[in-house]
C-alpha positions in Angstrom: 136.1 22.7 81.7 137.9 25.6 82.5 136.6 27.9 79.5 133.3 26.8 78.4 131.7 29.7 78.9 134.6 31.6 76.7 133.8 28.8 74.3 130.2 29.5 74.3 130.6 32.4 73.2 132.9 32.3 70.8 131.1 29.7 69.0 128.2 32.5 68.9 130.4 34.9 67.7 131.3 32.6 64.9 128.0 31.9 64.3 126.7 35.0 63.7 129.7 37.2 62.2 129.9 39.7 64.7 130.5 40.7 67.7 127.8 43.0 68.4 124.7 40.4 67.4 126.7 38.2 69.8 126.3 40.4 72.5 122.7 41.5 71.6 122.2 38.1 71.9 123.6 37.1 74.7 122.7 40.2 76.7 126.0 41.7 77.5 128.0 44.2 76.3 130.3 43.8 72.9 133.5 44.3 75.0 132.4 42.0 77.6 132.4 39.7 74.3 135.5 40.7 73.2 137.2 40.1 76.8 135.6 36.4 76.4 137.2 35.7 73.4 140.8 37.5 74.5 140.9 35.2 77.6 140.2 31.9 75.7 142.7 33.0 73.0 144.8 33.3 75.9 143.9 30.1 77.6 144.6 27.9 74.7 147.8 29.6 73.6 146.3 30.5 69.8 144.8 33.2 68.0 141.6 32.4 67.2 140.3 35.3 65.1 141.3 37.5 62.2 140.2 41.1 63.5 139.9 44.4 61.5 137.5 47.3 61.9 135.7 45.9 59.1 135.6 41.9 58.5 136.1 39.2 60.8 137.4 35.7 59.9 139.1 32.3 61.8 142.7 31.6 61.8 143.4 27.9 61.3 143.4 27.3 64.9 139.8 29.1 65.5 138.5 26.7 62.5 139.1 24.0 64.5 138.2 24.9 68.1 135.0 25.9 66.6 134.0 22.8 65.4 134.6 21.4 68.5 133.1 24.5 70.1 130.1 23.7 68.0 129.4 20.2 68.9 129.7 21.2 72.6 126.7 23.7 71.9 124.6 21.2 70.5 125.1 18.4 73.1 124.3 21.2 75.6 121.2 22.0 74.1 120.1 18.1 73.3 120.8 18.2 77.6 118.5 21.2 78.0 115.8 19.7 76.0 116.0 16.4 77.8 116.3 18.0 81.0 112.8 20.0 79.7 111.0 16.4 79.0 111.9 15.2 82.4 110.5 18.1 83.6 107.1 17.6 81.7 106.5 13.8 81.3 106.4 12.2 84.8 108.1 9.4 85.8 109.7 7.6 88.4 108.7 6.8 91.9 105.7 8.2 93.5 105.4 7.5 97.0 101.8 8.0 98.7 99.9 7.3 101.9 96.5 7.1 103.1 94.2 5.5 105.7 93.6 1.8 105.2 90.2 1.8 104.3 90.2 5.2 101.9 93.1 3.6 100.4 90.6 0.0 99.7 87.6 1.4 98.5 88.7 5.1 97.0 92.4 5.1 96.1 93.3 1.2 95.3 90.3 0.3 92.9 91.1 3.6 90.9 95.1 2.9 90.5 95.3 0.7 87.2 93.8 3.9 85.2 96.2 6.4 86.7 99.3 3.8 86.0 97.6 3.1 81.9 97.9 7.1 81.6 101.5 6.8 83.1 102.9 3.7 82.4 106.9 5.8 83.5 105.8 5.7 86.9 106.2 3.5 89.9 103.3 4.0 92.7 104.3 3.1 96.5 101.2 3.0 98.1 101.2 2.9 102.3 97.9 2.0 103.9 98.4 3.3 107.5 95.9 4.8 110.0 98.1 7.2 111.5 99.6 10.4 110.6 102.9 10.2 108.6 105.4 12.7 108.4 106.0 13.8 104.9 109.4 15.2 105.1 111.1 12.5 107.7 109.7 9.6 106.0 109.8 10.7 102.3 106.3 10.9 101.2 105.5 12.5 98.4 101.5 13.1 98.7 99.6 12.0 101.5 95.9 11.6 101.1 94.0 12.5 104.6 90.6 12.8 105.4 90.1 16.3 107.6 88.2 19.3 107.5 91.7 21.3 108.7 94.8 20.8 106.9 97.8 21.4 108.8 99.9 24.4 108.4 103.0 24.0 106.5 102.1 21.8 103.5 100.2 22.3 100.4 96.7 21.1 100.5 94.2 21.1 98.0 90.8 19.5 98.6 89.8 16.6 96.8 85.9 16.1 97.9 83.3 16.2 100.0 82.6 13.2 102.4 79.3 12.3 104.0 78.5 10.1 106.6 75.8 7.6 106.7 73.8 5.9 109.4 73.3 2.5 108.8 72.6 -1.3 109.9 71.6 -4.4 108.4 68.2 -5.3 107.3 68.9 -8.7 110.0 69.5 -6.2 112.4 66.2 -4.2 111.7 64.5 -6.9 111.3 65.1 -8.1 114.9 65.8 -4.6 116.3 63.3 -2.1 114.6 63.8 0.9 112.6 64.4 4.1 114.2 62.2 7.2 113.1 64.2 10.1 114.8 68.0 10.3 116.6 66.7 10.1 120.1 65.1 6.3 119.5 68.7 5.4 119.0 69.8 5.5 122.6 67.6 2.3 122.7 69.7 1.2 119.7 73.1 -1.2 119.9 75.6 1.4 118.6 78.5 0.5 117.2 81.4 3.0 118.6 84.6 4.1 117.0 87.9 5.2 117.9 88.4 5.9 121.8 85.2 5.9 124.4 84.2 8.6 126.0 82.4 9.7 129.4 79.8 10.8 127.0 80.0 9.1 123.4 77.5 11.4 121.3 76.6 11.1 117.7 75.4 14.4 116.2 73.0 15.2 113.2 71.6 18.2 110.9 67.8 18.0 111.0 64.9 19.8 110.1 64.7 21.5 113.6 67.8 21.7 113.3 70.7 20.4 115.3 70.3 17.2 116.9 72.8 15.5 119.2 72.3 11.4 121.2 74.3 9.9 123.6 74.6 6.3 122.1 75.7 3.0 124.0 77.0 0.0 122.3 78.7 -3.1 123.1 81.5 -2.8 120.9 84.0 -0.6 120.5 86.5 -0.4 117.5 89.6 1.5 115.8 88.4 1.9 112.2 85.7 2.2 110.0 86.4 -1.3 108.6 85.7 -3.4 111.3 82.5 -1.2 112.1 81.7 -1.8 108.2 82.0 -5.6 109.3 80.2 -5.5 112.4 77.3 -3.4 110.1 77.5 -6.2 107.9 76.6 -8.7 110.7 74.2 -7.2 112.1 75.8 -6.5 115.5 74.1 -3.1 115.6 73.9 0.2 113.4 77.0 2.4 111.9 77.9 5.6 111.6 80.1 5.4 108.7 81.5 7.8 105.6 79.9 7.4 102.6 82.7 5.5 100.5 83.0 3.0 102.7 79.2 1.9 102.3 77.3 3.5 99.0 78.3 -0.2 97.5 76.6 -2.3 100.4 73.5 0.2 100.3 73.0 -0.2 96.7 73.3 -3.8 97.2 71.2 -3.8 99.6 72.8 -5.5 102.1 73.4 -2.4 104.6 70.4 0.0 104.7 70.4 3.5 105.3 68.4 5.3 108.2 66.9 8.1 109.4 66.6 10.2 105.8 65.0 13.3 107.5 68.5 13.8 109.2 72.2 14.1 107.9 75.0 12.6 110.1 77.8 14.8 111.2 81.2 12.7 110.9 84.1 13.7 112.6 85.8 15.0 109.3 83.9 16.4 106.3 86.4 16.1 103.1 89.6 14.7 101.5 92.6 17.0 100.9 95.6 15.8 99.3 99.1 17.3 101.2 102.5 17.8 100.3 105.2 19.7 100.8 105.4 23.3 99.3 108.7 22.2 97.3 106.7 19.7 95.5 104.4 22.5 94.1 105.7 21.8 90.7 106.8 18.5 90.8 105.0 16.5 87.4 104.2 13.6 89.4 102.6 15.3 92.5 100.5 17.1 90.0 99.7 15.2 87.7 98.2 12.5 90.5 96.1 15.0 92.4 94.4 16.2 88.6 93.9 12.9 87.9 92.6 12.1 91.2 90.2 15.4 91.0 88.4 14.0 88.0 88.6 10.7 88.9 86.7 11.1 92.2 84.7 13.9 89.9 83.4 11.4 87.6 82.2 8.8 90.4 79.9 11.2 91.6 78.1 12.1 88.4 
């Protein structure tokens, strides 16, 4: 181990006759070439070369450390190339966290094509609705729904998310309809996260800014229970788009007030990681995939 550099660059000597292409090659000087070859002749106790000022040739010896020289070459070029593959096919484990109910209705039912297109790799997936610490708890990507990205990791925005209001047609059927944000402080509202002295629900409307304080007899900690409650006509929900576009379609949620667009309490989805995973394959590779994936649902 001690002279494989010397050996290196002997074997290039060999290979191309001279001492000067060796150097050219190498980027050093011919004597620094020469002084490589002197202290592995040196090393192994041999002469390795026959030198004149003309021609060049191996002793006996040299014949047969360069053979063995040679093979070492190789096997350290067959490492650099499979070093380079690793670098460019991903594989191996990807760990990844988002909020329960983005990870149910965006990231889960999209999974099976990212895992066809790379069958090497193995996905953790954490559903948690709290903010995990990338570094201390070894997450690779975290997917979190913000509108301000925290300093210190990599972010790149995924898409936009919009908020709907919503309710039941049971609900509006025994409730009534409302026609403008203020007719909802008679409305059952169903409230989420932690109440406040003055629970408000805000929206952009044609005279522009519009803001209600809203009452409600339940109060929840994520958008999947309010889904549910929405669902059973408890009362009407202000929830993101992906959680409800489905039951809309399907008619069993229906959407109100279309004069007026909801203002959530975040606006988009930004992928995070840490700046040393910048050119990791598999961090990359997920958030492309993710970008057209999330692209192509919104077509």
């Amino acid at each position: 181990m001690r002279w494989l550099t010397e050996m290196g660059v002997f074997a290039k000597v060999v290979d191309l006759g001279s001492f000067g292409k060796a150097a050219r090659q190498l980027g050093v000087t011919p004597s620094a070439v020469s002084k490589h070859v002197t202290r592995l002749e040196s090393g192994l106790g041999v002469k390795l070369l026959h030198r004149t000022t003309r021609a060049m040739s191996l002793t006996d010896a040299g014949l047969a450390v360069y053979e063995q020289c040679a093979r070492m070459i190789v096997a350290a070029e067959e490492a650099e190339a499979a070093a380079s593959r690793l670098a460019l096919v991903p594989r191996g484990a990807l760990k990844i966290s988002t909020t329960v109910a983005y990870g149910h209705a965006v990231l889960l039912p999209r999974l099976a094509g990212f895992l066809q297109r790379y069958p090497e790799l193995v996905v953790e997936v954490d559903l948690l609705d709290r903010n995990v610490d990338l570094a201390e708890e070894g997450y690779d990507l975290v997917l979190r729904l913000t509108d301000h990205p925290p300093e210190g990791l990599a972010a790149r925005r995924l898409a936009a998310i919009q908020h709907v209001l919503c309710a039941s047609p049971e609900y509006l059927a025994r409730c009534g309809s409302p026609d403008v944000p203020e007719d909802l402080a008679a409305h059952n509202c169903l409230r989420h996260g932690q109440p406040g002295p003055t629970d408000e629900w805000h929206f952009h409307g044609p005279d522009g800014l519009a803001s209600v304080k809203i009452t409600g007899n339940t109060i929840v900690s994520s958008s999947v229970a309010s889904r549910t409650l929405a669902l059973d006509g408890v009362g009407c929900g202000l929830l993101p788009d992906y959680m409800v576009d489905a039951e809309i379609v399907a008619g069993r949620l229906i959407s109100l007030l279309p004069d007026y667009r909801p203002i959530g309490s975040y606006g988009s989805v930004f992928a995070l990681h840490l700046p040393s995973r910048q050119g990791n394959p598999k961090v990359r590779v997920f958030i492309d995939w993710l970008v057209e994936s999330l692209a192509e649902s919104s077509e």
